[in-house]
N, C-alpha and C positions, 0 to 999 in steps of 0.2 A: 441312304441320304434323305434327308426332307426336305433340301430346296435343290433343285436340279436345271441351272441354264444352260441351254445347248445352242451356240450358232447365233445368240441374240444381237440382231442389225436395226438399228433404227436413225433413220434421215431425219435431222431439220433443216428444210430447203435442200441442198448439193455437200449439204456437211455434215457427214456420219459421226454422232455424238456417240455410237454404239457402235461398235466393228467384228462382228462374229464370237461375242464374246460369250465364253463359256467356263462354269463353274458349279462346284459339288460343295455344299453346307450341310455337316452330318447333324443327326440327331443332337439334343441338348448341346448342342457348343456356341463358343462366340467368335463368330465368324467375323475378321473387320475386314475394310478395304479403305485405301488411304491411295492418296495424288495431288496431284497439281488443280486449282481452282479450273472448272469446264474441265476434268478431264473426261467426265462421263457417268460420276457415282451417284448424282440426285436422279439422271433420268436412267438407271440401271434398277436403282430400288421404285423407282415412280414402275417400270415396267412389271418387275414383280409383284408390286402391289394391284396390277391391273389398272392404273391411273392414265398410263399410257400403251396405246397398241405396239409392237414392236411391226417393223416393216419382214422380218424373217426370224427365222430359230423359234424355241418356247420355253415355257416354262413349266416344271412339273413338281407340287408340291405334294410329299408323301406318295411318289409316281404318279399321280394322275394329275387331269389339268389344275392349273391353278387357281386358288382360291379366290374370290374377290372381296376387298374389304370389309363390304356386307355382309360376307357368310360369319365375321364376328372372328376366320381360323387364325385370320393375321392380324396383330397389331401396329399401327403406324404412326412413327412419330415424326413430321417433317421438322426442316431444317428451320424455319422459322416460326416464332409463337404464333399460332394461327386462331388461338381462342377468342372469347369477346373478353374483354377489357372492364364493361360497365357489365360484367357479370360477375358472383362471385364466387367464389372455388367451386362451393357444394354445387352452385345453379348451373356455371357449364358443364359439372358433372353430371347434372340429371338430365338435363338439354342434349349432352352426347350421347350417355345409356339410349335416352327415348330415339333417338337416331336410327337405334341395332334395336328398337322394339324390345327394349327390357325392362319390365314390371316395373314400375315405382317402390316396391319391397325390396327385390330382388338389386334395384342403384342403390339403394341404402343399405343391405346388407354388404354389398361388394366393396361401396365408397369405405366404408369403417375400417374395413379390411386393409384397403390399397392406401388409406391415409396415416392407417400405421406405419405401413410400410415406407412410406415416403417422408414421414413427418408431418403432412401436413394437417394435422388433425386438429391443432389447437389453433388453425388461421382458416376453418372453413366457410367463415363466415366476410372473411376481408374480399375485395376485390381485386380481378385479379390483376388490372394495371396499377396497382397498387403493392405487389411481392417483386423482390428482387427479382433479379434474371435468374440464377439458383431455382429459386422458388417457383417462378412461373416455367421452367423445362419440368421440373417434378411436376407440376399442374398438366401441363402435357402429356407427360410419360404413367402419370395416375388417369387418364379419359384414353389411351390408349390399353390398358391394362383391365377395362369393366368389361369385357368378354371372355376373359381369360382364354386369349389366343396361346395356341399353342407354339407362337411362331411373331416375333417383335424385331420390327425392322425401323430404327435409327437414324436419320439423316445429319448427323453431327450434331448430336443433341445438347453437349457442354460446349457448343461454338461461344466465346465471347463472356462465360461463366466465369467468376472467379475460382482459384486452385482449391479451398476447400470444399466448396460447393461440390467440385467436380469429382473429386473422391467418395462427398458423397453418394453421387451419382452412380458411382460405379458399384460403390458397396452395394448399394440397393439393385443392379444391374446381376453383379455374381449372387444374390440372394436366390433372387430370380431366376437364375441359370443351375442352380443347387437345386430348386425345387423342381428341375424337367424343364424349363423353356429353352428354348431356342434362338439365340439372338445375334443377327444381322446388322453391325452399327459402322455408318462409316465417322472416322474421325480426322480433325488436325493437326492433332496433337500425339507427340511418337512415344510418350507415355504411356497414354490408353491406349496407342498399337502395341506396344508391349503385353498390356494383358490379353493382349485376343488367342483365344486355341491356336487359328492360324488367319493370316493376313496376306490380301491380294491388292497386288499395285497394278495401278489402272493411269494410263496417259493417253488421252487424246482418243478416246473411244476403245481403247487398245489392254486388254489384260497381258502385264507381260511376264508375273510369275504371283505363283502360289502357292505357301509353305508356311513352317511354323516362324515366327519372329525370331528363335533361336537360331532355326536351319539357315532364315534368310541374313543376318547377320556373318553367318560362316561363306555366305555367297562373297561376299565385298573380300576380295584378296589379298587388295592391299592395304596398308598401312595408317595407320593414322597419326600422326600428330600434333599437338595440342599447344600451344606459342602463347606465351603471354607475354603482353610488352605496352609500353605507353602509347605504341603509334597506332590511331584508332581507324586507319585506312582500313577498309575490305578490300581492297585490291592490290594491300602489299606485297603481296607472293604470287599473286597471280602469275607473273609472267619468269617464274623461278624455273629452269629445266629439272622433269622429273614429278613436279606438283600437278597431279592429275585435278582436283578439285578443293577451294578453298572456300571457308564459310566463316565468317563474325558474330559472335554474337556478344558484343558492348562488352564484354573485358580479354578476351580468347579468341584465338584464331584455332579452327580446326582443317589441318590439312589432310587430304588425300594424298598419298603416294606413292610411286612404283616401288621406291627402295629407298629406305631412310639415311643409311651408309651413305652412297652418293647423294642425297641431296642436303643433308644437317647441315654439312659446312657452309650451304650457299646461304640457306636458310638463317642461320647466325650469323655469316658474315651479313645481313644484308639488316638483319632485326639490328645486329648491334652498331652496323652505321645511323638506323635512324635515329635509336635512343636506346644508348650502349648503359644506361641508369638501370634502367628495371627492365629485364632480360629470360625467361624461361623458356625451357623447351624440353617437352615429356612424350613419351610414346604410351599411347593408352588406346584402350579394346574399343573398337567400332563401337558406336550405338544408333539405335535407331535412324536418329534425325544424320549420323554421316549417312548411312545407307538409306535414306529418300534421297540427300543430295546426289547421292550417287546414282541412284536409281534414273532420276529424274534427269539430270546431264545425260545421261546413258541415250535415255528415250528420245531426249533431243537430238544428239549425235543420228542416230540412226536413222528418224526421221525429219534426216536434212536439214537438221536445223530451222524448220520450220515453225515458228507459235502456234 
């Protein structure tokens, strides 16, 4: 394993954002973790990166203690654009190199390299509050990449990206991960959990599994169903017997259910009292984003329903 969390607790104030959380990230893979907003996942990678002290447990990177940002082993790319704005591509590139103490040859041989890779080679002279959102995560993800860590750790790095940007995002991500690295990313998107080697859900400081996106989809046992109809309520089926959990998204309703036999009829009878015009109703395989919703009601339920 090369990132190894054992036990990690950390308080802000009487509210454990961290809850004895422990997890194994192998060699060359991509490890994601995915949750509910505050569930824990900025200050879980902030503690790996050494940014913040954990209050218990630790951190062991390639078995022994962990690295600090400075050693150049990890790279880190936070959740928001944290560059300067009135600098431009090249200049926070050479502004961050000199940070980690590296040659002025040595920025410019690495920059050419890593702006291949990202594209951004033909805009390294623009500014950077001047590039798309696309464009300014790659500026990011290019000033984290000039040490060539063996070890790149993600805080939702295509938050708020447009879809193609974030593909290409990812291409450049699996390049990266092809060539030996190591990458840590959490995301919001149940897309990008689909690509991860394997992916750990996190609620409320709380790890509560960890497996392949594949495996984790065979966890959700029950049933799904897929409604299409003109009534744009998300709360139409809510209170159907049998619909364990329902979710909208602006043309489709996705149900959860114990057993599709006893509950289609109620489910039809009730779509087609409200608009018995345009009517569908399909049984189709889990994906991701049922299995957050299901995750995440889960997590609720159990701890009492508390926010």
């Amino acid at each position: 394993m090369v990132i190894e969390v054992i036990d990690i607790t950390k308080y802000f104030a009487d509210k454990a954002a961290l809850d004895k959380v422990s997890l194994s990230v192998k060699r060359q893979s991509i490890f994601g973790l995915i949750g509910p907003d505050g569930a824990g996942k900025t200050t879980l990678f902030r503690v790996i990166c050494g940014l913040l002290i954990a209050d218990s447990g630790k951190v062991l990177l390639d078995g022994g203690a962990a690295h600090r940002l400075t050693s150049g082993e990890l790279g880190y790319m936070p959740q928001r654009f944290s560059l300067y704005g009135d600098l431009t591509v090249m200049e926070n590139i050479n502004f961050f190199g000199s940070l980690y103490g590296l040659s002025r040859n040595l920025i410019i041989e690495r920059a050419h390299e890593i702006l291949d890779i990202t594209g951004l080679g033909p805009f390294k002279k623009r500014l950077a509050h001047q590039l798309s959102g696309g464009m300014k995560q790659k500026l990011s993800l290019s000033c984290a990449l000039l040490t060539r860590p063996a070890i790149l750790i993600l805080d939702e790095p295509t938050y708020g990206v447009d879809p193609d940007s974030r593909k290409e995002f990812w291409k450049i991500l699996y390049q990266l991960n092809h060539e030996g690295m190591t990458v840590l990313v959490s995301t919001p998107y149940m897309d990008e959990a689909e690509l991860c080697h394997q992916l750990a859900f996190i609620n409320q400081g709380q790890l509560l599994v960890v497996d392949t996106p594949a495996h984790l989809k065979e966890r959700l046992l029950h049933q799904v169903l897929e409604v299409r109809t003109g009534v744009k309520d998300p709360y139409l089926f809510d209170n159907i017997s049998g619909v364990l959990y329902s979710s909208f998204y602006g043309y489709k309703h996705r149900l959860i259910v114990e057993n599709i036999e006893s509950t289609k009829s109620s489910i039809t009878q009730l779509a087609r009292l409200q608009d018995g015009k345009s009517f569908s109703l399909e049984e189709v395989e889990p994906s991701m984003e049922d299995l957050f919703v299901y995750l995440t009601e889960l997590a609720f339920t159990r701890q009492g329903g508390q926010a």
